[in-house]
N, C-alpha and C positions, 0 to 999 in steps of 0.2 A: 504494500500500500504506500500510495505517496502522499505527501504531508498535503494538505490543501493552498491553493496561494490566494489566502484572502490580504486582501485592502481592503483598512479599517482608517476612514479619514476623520478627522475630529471637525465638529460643526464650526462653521463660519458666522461672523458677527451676524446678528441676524439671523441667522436661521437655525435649526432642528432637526435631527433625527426622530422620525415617529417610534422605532422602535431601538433596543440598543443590541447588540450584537446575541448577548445569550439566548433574547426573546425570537432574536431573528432565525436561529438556529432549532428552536424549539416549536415553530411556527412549521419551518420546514420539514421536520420529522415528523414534525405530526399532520401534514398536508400530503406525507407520501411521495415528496418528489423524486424522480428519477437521477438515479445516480451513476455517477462514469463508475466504468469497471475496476480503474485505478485506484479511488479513493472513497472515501466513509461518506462523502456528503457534497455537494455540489459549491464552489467558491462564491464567497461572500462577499462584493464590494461596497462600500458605503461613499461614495459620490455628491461633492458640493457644487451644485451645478444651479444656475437661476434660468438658465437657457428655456425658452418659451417655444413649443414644436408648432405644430400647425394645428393641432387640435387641443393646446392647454397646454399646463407646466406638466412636464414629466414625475412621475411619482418612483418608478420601477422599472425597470428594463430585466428582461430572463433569457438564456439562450439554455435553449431545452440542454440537461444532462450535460452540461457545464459552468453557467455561473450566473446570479443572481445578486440586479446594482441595486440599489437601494437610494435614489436623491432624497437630499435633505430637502427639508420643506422651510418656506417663511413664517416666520413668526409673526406675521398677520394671522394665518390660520388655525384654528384652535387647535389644540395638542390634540384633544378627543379625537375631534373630526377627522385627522390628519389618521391615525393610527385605525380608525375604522377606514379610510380608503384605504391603505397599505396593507390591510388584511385581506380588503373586498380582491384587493388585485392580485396578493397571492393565492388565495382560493381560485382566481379563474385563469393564473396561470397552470396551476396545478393541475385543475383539469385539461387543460391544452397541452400539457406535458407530459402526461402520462406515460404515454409508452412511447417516447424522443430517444431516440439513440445519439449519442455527439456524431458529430456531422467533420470531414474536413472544412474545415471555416476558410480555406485558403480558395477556392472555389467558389462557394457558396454558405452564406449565413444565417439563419434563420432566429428570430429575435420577436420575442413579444415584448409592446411597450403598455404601460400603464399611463394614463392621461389626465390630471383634471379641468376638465374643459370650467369657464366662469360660469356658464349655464347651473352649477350645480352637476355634472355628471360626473361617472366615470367611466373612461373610454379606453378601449383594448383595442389595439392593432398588431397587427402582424407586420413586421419588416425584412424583406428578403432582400440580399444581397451579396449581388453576382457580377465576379469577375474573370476577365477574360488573359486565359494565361499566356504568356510569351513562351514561345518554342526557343529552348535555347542553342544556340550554337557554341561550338567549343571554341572559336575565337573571341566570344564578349567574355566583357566584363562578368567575373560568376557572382557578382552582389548581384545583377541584374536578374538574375536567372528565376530567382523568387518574387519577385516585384509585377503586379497585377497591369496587363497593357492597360486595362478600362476597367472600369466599376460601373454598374448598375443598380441604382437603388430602388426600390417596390416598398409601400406602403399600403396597408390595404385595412379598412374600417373590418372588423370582427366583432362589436359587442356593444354597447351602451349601458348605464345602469345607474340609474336615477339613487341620488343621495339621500340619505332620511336626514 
């Protein structure tokens, strides 16, 4: 077994983590995520990000049977509120992951995001992304050789889910 590589980042002025690392880990064992063959539990990142996507502030990002980010939230938002999204959205990662095998991510990515739109929602998407490899030749450059010619990203609405 290999040790897990969590990043665990401490909150920024301002803002919050909804839940704190032991919670986050005890939420996952008992949600049944799917786990890589290598390791006990799928890595952990905790992520200070204010970055706003097209459908709300990001809450969570999951890339099935390998690792689960965690953004910290604004301190505008209530703690409560904040730690019932972050739930709501590992429960319906959880079911989208079920039976996820890791994937080579060098190819292709596959990524669920957690959303909170201002409406009051919460909003789940799915994010694919796919790259298109270079054929290498033995006279380049061999950094080159691993380096993606093009990226394609895909965004696709999956879910809704009105806030109490």
């Amino acid at each position: 077994m290999l040790e897990n590589n969590d990043r665990i980042a401490q909150s920024a002025r301002g803002r919050f983590f909804p839940f704190t690392v032991s919670e986050t880990i005890k939420v996952l064992r008992d949600l049944g995520f799917a786990t890589p063959s290598y390791q006990k539990r799928i890595d952990i990142i905790f992520r200070n990000s204010d970055a706003t996507g097209s459908h709300g502030n990001v809450i969570a990002a999951f890339y099935p049977a390998d690792k689960m980010i965690v953004y910290s939230a604004s301190e505008d938002l209530d703690r409560q509120r904040a730690k019932i999204m972050l739930e709501m959205a590992l429960r319906e990662f959880a079911e989208l992951g079920k039976s996820a095998k890791p994937t080579n991510r060098r190819q292709m990515s596959v990524s669920f995001l957690a959303y909170h739109a201002p409406q009051g929602k919460l909003i789940i998407t799915k994010r694919v992304r796919r790259a298109t490899q270079v054929k290498y030749r033995g006279d380049q450059k061999f950094s080159n050789a691993f380096k993606p010619k093009g990226v394609k990203t895909d965004e696709q609405f999956i879910k809704s889910l009105d806030l109490i």
